[in-house]
N, CA, C, O and CB atoms as a CASP TS submission, in Angstrom:
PFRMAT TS
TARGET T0000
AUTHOR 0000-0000-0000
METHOD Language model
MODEL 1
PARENT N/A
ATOM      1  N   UNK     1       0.850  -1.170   0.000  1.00  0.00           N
ATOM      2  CA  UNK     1       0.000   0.000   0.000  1.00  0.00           C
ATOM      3  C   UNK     1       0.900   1.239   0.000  1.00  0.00           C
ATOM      4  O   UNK     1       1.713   1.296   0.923  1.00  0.00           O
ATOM      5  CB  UNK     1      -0.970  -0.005   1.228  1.00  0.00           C
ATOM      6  N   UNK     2       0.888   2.040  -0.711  1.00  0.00           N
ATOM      7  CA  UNK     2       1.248   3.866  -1.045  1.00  0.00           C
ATOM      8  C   UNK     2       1.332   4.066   0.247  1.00  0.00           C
ATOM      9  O   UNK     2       0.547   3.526   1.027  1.00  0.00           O
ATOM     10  CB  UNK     2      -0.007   5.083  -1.888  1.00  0.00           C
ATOM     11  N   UNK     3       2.574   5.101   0.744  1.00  0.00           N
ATOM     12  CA  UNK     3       2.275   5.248   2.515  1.00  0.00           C
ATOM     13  C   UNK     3       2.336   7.281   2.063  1.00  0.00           C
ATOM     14  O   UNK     3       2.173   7.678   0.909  1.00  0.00           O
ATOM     15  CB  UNK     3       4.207   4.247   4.125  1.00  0.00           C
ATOM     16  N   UNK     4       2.486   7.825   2.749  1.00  0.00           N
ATOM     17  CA  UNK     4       2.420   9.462   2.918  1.00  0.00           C
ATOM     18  C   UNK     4       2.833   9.565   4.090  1.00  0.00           C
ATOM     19  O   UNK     4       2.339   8.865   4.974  1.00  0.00           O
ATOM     20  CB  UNK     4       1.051  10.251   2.780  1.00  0.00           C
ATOM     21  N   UNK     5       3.984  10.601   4.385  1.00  0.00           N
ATOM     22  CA  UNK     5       4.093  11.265   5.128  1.00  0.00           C
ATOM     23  C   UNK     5       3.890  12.251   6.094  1.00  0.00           C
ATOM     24  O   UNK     5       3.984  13.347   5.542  1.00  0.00           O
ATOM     25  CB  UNK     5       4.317  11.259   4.887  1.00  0.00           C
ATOM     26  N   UNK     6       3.614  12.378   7.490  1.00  0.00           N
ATOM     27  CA  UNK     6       2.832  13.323   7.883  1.00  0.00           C
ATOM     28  C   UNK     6       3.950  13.450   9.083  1.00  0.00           C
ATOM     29  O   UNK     6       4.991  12.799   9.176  1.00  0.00           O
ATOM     30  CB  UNK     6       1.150  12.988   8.132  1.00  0.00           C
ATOM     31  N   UNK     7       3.428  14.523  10.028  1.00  0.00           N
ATOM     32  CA  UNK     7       4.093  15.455  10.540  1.00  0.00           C
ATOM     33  C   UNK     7       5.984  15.576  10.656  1.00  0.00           C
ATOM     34  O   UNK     7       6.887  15.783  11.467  1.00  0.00           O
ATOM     35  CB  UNK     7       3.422  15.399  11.749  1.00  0.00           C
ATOM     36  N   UNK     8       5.712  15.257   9.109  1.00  0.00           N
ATOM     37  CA  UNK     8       7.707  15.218   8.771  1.00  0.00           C
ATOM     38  C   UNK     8       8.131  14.430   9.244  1.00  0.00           C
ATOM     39  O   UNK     8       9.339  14.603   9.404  1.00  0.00           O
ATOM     40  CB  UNK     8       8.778  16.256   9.230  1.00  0.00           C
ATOM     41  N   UNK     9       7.698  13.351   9.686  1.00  0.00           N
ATOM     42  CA  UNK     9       8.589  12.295   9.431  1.00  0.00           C
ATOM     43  C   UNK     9       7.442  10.805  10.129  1.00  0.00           C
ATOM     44  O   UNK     9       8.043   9.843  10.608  1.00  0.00           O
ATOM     45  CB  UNK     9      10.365  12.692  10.387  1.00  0.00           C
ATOM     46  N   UNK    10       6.457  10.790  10.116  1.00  0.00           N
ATOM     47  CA  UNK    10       5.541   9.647  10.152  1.00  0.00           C
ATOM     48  C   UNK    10       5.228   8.917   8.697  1.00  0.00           C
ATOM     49  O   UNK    10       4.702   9.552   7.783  1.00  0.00           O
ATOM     50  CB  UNK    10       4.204  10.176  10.778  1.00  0.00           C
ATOM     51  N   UNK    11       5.534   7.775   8.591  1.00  0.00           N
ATOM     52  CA  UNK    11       4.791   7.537   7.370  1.00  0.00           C
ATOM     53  C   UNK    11       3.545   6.568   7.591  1.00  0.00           C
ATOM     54  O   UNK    11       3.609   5.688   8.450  1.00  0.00           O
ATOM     55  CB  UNK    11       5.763   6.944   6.311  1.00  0.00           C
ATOM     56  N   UNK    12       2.440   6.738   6.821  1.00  0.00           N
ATOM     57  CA  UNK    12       1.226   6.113   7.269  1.00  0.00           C
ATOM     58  C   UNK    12       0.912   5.785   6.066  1.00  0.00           C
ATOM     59  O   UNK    12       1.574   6.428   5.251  1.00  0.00           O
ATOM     60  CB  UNK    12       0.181   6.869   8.057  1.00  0.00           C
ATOM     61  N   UNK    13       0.087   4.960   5.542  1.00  0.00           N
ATOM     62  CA  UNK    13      -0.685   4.366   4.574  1.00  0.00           C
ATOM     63  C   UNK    13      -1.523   5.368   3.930  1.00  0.00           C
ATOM     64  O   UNK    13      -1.986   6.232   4.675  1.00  0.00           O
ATOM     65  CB  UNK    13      -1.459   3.303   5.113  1.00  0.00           C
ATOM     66  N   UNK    14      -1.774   5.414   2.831  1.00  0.00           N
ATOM     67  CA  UNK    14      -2.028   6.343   1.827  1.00  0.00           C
ATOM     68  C   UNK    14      -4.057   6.838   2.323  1.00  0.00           C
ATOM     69  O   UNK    14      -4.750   7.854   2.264  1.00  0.00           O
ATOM     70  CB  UNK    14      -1.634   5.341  -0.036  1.00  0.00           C
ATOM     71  N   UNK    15      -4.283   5.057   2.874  1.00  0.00           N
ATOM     72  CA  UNK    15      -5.677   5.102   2.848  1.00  0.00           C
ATOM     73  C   UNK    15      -5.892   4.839   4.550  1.00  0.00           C
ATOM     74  O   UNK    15      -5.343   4.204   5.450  1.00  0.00           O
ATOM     75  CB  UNK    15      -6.394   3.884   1.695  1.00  0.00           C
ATOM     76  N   UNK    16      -6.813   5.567   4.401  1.00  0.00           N
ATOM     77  CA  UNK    16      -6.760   5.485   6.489  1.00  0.00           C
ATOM     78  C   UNK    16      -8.478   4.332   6.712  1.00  0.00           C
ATOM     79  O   UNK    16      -9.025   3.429   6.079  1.00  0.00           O
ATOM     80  CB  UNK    16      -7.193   8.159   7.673  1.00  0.00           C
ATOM     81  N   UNK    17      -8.677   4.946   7.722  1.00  0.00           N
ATOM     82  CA  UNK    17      -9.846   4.109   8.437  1.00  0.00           C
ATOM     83  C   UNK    17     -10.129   5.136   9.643  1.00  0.00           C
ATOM     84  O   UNK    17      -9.291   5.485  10.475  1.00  0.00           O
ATOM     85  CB  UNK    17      -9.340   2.375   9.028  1.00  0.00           C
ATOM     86  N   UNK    18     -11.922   5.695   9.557  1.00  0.00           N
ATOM     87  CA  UNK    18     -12.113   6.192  10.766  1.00  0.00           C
ATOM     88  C   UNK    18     -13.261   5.303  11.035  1.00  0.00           C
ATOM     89  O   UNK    18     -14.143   4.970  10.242  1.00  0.00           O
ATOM     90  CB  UNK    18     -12.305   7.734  10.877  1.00  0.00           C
ATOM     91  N   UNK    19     -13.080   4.887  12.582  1.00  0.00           N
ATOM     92  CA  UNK    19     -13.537   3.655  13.141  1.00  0.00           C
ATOM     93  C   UNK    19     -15.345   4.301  13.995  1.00  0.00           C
ATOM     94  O   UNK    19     -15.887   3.811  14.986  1.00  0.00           O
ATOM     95  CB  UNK    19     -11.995   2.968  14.467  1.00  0.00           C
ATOM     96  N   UNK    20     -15.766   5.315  13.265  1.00  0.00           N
ATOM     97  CA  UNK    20     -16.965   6.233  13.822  1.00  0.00           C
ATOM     98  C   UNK    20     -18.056   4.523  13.788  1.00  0.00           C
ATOM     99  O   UNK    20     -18.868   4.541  14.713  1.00  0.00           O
ATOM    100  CB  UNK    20     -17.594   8.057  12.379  1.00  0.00           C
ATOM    101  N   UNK    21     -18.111   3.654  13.211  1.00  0.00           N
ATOM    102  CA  UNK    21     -19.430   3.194  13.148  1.00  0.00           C
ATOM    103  C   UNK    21     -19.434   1.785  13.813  1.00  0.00           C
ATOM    104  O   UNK    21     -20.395   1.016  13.823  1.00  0.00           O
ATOM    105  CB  UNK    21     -19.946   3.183  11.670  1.00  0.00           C
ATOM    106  N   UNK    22     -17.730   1.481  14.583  1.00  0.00           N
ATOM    107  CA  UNK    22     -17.601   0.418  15.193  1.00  0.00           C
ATOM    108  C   UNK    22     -17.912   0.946  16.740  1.00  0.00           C
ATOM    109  O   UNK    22     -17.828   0.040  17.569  1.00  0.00           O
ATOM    110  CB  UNK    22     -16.214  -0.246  14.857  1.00  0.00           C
ATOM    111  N   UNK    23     -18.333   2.544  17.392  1.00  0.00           N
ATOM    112  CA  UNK    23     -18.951   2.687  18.453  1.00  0.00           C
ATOM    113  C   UNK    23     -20.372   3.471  18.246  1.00  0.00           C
ATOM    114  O   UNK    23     -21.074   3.846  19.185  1.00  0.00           O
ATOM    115  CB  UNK    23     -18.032   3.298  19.333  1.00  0.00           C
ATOM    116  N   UNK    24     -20.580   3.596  17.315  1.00  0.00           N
ATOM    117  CA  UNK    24     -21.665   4.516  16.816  1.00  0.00           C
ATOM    118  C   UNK    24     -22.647   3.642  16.300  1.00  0.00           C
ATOM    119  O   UNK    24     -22.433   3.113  15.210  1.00  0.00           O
ATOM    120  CB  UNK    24     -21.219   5.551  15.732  1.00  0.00           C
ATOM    121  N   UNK    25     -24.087   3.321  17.148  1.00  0.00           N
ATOM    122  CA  UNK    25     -24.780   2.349  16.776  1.00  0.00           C
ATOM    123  C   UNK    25     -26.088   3.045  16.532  1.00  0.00           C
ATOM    124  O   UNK    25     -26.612   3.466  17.564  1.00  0.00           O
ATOM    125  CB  UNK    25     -24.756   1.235  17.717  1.00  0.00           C
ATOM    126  N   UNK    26     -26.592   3.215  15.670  1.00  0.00           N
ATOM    127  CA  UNK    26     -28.128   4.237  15.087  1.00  0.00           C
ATOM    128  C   UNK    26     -28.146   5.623  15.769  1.00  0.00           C
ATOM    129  O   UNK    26     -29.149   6.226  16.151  1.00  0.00           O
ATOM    130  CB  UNK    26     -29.868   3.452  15.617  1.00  0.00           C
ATOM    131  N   UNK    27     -26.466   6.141  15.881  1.00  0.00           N
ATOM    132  CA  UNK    27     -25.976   7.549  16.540  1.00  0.00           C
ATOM    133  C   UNK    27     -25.932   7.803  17.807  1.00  0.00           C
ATOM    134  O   UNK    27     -25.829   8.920  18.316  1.00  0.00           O
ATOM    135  CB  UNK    27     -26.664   8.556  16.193  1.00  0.00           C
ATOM    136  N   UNK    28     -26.027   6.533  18.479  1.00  0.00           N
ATOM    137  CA  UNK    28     -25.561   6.607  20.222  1.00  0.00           C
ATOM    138  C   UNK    28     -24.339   6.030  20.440  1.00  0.00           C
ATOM    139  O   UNK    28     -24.196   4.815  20.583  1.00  0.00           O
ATOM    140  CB  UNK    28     -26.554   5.779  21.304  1.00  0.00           C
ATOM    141  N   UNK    29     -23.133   7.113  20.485  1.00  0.00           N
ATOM    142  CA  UNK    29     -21.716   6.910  20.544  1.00  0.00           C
ATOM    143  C   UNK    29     -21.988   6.132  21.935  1.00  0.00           C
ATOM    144  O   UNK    29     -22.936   6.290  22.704  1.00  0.00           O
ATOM    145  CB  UNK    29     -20.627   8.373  20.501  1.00  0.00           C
ATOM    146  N   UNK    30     -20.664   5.064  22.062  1.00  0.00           N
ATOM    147  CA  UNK    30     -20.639   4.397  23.616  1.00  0.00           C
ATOM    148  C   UNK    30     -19.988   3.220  23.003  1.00  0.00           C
ATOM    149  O   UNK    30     -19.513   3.349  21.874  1.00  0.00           O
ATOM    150  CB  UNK    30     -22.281   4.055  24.594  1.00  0.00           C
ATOM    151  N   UNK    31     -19.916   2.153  23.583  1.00  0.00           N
ATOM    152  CA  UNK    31     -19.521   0.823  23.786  1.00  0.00           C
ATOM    153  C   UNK    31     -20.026   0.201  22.177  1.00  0.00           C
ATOM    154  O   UNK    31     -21.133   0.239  21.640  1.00  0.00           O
ATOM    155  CB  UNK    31     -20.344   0.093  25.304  1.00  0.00           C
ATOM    156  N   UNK    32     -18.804  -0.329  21.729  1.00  0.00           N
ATOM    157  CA  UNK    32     -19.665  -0.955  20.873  1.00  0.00           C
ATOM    158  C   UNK    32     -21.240  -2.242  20.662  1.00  0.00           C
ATOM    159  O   UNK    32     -21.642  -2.507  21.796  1.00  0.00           O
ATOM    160  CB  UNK    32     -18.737  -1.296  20.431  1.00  0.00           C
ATOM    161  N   UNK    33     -21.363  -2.350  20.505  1.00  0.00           N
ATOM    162  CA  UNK    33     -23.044  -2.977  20.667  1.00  0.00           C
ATOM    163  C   UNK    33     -22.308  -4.769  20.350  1.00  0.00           C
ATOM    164  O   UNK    33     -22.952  -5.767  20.674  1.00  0.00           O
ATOM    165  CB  UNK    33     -24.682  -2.124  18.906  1.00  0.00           C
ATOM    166  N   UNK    34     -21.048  -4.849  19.752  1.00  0.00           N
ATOM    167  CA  UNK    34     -20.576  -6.403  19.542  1.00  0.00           C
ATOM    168  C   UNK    34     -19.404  -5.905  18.870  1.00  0.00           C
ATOM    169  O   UNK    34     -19.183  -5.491  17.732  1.00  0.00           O
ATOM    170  CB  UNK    34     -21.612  -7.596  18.587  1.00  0.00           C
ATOM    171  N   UNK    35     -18.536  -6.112  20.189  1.00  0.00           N
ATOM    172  CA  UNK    35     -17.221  -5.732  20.185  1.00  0.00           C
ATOM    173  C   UNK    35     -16.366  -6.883  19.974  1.00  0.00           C
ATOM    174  O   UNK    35     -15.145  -6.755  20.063  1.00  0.00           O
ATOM    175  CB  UNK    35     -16.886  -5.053  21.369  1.00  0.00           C
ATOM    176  N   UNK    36     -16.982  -8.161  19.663  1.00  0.00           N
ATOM    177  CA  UNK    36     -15.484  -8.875  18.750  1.00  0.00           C
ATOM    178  C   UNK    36     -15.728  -9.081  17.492  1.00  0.00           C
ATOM    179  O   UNK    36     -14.970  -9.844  16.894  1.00  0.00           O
ATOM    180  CB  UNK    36     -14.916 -10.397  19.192  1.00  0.00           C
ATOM    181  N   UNK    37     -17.100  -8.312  16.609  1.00  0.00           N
ATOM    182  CA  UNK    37     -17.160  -7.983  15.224  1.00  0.00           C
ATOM    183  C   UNK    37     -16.362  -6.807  15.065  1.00  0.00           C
ATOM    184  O   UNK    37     -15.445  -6.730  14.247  1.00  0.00           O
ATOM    185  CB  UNK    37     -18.545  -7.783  14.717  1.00  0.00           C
ATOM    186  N   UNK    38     -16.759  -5.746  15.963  1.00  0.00           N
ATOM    187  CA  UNK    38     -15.533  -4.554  16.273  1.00  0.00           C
ATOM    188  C   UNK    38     -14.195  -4.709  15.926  1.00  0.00           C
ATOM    189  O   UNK    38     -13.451  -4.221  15.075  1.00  0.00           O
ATOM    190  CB  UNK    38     -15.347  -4.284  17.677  1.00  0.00           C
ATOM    191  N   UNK    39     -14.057  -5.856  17.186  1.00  0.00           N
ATOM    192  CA  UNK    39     -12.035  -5.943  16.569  1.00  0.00           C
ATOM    193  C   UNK    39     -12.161  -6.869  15.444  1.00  0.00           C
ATOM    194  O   UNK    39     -11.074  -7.185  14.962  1.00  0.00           O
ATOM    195  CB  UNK    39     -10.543  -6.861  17.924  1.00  0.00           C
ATOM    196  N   UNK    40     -12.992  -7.290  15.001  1.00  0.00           N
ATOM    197  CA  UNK    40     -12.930  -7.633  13.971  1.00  0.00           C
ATOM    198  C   UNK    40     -12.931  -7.050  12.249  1.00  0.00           C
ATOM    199  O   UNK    40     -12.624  -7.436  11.121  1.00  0.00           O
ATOM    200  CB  UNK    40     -13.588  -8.206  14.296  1.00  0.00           C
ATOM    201  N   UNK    41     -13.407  -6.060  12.843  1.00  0.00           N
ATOM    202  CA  UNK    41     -13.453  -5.449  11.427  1.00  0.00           C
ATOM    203  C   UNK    41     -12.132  -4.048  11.349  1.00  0.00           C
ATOM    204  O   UNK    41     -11.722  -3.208  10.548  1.00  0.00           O
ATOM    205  CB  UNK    41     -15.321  -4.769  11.172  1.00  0.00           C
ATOM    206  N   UNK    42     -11.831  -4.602  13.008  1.00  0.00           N
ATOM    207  CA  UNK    42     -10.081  -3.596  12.770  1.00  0.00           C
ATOM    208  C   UNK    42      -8.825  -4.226  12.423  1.00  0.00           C
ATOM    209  O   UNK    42      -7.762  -3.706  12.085  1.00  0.00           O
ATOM    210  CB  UNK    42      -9.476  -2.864  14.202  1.00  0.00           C
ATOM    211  N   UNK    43      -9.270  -5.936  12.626  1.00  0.00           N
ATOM    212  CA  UNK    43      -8.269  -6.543  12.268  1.00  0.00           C
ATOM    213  C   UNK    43      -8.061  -6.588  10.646  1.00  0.00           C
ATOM    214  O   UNK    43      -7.068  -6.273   9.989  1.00  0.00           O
ATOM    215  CB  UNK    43      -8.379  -7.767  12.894  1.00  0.00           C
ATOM    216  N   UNK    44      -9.179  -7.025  10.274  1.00  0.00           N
ATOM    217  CA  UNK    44      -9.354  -6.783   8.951  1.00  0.00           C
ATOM    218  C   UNK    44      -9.035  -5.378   8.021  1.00  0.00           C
ATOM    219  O   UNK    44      -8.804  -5.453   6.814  1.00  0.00           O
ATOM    220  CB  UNK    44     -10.577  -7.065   8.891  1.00  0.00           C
ATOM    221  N   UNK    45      -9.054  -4.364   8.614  1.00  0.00           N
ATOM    222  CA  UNK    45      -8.427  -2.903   8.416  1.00  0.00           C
ATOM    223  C   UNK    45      -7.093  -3.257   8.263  1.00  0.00           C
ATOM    224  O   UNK    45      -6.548  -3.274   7.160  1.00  0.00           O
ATOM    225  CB  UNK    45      -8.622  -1.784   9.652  1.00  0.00           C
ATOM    226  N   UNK    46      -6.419  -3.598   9.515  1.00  0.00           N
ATOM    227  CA  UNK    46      -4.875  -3.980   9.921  1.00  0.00           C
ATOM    228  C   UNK    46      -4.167  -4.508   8.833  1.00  0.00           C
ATOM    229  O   UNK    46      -3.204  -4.176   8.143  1.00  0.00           O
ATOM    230  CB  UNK    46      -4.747  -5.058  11.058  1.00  0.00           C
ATOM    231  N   UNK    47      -5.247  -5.778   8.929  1.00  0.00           N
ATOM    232  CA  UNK    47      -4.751  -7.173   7.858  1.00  0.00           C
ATOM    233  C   UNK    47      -4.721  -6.382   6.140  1.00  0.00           C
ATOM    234  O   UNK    47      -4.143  -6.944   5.210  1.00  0.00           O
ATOM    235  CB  UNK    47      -6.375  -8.870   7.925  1.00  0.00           C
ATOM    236  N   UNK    48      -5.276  -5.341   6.012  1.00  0.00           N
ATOM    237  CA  UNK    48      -4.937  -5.196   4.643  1.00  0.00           C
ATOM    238  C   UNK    48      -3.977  -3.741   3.936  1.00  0.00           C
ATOM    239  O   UNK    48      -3.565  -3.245   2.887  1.00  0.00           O
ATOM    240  CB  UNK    48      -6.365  -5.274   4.042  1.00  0.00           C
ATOM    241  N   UNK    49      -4.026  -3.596   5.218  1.00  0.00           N
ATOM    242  CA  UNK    49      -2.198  -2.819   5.117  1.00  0.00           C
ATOM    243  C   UNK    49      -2.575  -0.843   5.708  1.00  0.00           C
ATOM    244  O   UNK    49      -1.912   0.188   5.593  1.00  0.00           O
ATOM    245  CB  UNK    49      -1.340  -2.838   2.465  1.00  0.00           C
ATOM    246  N   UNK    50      -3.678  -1.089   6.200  1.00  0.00           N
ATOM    247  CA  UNK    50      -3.808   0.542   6.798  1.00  0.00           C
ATOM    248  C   UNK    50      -3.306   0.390   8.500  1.00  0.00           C
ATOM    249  O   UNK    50      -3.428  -0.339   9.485  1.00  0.00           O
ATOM    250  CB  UNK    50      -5.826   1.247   6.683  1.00  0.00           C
ATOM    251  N   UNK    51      -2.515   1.938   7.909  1.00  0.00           N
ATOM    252  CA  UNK    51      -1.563   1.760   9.350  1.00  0.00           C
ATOM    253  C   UNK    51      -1.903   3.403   9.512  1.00  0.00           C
ATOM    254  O   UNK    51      -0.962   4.139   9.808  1.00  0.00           O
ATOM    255  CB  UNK    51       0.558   1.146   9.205  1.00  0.00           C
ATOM    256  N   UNK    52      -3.048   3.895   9.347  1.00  0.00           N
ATOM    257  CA  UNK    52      -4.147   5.303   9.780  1.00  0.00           C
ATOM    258  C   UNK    52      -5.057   4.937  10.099  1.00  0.00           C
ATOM    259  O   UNK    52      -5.984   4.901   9.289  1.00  0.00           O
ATOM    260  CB  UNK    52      -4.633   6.326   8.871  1.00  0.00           C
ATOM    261  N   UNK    53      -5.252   4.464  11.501  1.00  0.00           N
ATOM    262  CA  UNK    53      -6.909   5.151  11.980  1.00  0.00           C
ATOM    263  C   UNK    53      -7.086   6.329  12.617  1.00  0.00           C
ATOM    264  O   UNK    53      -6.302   6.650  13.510  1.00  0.00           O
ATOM    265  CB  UNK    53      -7.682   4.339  12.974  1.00  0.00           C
ATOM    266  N   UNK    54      -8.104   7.116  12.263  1.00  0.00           N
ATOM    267  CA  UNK    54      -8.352   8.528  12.964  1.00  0.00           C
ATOM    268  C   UNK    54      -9.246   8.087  14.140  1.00  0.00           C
ATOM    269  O   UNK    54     -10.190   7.298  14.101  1.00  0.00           O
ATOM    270  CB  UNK    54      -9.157   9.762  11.927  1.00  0.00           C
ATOM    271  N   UNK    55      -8.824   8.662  15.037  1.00  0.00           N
ATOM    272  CA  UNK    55     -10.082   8.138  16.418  1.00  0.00           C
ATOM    273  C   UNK    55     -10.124   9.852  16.592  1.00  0.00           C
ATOM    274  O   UNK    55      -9.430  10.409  17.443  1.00  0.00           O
ATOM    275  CB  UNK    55      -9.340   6.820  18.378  1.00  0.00           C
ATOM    276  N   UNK    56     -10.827  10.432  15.878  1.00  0.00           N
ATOM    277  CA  UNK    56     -11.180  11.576  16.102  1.00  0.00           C
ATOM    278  C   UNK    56     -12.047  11.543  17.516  1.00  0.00           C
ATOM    279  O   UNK    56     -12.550  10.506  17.948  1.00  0.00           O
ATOM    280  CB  UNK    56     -11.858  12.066  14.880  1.00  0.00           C
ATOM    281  N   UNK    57     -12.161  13.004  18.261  1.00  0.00           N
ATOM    282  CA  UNK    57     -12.785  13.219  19.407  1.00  0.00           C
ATOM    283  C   UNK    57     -13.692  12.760  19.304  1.00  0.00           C
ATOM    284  O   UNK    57     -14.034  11.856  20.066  1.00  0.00           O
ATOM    285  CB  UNK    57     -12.942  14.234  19.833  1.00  0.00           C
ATOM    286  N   UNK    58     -14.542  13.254  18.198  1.00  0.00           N
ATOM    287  CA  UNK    58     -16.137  13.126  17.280  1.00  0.00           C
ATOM    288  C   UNK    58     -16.677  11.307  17.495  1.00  0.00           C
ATOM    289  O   UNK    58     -17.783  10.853  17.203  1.00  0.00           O
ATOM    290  CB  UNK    58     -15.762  13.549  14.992  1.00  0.00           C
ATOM    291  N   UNK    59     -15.661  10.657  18.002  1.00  0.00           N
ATOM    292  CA  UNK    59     -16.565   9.112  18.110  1.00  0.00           C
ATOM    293  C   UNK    59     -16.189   8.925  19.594  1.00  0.00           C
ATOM    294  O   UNK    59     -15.059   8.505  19.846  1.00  0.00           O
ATOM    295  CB  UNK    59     -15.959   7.529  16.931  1.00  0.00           C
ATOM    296  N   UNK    60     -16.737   9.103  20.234  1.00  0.00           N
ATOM    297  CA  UNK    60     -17.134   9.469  21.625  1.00  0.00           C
ATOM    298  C   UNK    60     -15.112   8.916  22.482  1.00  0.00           C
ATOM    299  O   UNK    60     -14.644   7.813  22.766  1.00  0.00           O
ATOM    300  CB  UNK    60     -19.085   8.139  22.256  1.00  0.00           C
ATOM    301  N   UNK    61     -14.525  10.348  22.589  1.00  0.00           N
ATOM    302  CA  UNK    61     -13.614   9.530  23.036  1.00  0.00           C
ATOM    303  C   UNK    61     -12.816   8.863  24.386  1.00  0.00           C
ATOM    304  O   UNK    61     -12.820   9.091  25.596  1.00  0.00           O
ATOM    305  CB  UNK    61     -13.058   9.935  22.532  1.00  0.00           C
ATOM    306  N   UNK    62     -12.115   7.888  23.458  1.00  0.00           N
ATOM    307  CA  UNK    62     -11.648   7.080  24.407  1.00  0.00           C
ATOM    308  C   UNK    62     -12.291   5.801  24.366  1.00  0.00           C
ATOM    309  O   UNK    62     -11.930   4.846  25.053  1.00  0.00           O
ATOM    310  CB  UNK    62     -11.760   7.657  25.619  1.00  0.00           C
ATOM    311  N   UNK    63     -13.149   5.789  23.640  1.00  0.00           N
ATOM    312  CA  UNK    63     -13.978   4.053  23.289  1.00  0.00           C
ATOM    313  C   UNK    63     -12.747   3.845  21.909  1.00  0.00           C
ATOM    314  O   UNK    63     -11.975   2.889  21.982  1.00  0.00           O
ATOM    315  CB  UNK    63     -16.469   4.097  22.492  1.00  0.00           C
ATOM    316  N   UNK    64     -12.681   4.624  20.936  1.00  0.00           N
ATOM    317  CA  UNK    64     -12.171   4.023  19.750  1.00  0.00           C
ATOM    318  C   UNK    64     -10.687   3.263  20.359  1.00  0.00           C
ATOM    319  O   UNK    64     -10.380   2.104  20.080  1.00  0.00           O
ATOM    320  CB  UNK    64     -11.945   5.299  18.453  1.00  0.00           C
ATOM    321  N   UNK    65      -9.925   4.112  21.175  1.00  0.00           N
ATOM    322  CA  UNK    65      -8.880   4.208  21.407  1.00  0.00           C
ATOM    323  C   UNK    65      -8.897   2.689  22.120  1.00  0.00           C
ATOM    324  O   UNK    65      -8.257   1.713  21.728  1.00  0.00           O
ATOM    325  CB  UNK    65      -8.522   5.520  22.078  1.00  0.00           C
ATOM    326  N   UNK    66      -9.917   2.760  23.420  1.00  0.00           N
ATOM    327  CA  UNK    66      -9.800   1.656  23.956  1.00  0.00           C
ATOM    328  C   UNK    66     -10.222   0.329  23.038  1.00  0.00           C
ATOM    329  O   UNK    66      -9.349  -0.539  23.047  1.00  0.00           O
ATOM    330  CB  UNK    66     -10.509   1.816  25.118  1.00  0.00           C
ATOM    331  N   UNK    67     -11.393   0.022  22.258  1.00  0.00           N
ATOM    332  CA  UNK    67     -11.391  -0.902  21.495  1.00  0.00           C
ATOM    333  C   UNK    67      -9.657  -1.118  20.326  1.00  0.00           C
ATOM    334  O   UNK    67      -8.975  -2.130  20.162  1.00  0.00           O
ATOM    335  CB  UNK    67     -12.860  -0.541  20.762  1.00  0.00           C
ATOM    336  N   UNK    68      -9.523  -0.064  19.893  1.00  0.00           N
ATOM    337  CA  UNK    68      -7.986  -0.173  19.088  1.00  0.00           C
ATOM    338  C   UNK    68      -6.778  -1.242  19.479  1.00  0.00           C
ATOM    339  O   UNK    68      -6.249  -2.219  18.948  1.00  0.00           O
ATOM    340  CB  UNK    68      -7.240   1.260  19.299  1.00  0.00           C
ATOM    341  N   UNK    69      -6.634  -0.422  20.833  1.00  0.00           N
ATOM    342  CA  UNK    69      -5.740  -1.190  22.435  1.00  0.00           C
ATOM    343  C   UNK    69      -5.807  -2.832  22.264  1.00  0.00           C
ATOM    344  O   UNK    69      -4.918  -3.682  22.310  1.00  0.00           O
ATOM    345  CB  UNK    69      -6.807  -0.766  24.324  1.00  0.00           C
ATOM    346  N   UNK    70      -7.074  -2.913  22.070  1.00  0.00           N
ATOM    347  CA  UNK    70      -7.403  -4.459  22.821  1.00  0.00           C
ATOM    348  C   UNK    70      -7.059  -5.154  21.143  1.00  0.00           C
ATOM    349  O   UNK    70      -7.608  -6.247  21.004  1.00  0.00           O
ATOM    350  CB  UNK    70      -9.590  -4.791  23.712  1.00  0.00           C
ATOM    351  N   UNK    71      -6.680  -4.933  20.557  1.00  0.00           N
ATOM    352  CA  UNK    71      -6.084  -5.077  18.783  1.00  0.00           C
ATOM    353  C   UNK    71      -4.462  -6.120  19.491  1.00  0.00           C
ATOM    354  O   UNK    71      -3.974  -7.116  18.955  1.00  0.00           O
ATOM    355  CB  UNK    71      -5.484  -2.671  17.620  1.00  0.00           C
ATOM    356  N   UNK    72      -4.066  -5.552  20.569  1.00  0.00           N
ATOM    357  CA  UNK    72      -2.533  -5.516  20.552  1.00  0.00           C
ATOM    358  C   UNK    72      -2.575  -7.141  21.443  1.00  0.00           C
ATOM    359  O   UNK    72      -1.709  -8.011  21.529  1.00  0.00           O
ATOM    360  CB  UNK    72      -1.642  -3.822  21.512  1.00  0.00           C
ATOM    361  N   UNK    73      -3.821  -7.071  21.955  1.00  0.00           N
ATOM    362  CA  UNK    73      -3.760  -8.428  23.123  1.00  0.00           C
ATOM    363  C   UNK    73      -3.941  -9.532  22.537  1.00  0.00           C
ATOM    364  O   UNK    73      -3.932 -10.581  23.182  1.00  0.00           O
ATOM    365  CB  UNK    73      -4.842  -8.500  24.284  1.00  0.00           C
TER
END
């Protein structure tokens, strides 16, 4: 995958992933509603070569971040 450079000297994957709809369930940010389809569909992100997810504030934060985390276990 194409990577890009960002803040002078990160390189990240050309194509990112914002993870808004793995805590965002009919627009009530929180816990995901089935959180090992969750890491599942980040592994699958992972697995195909994006190394950008945005966990913008905007998806209630600190859920994206913490579902992300649990990627590493």
């Amino acid at each position: 995958m194409n990577t890009v450079t960002i803040g002078g000297d990160m390189k990240v994957s050309r194509i990112g992933y914002g993870p808004t709809r793995i805590v965002d369930q009919n627009g009530n940010f929180g816990q995901p509603a089935d959180r090992k389809a969750s890491l599942a569909v980040l592994r699958a992100v992972v697995d195909a070569g994006v190394t950008f997810i945005d966990t913008a504030k905007a998806y209630k934060p600190g859920v994206c971040e913490e579902v992300i985390t649990e990627l590493r276990a």
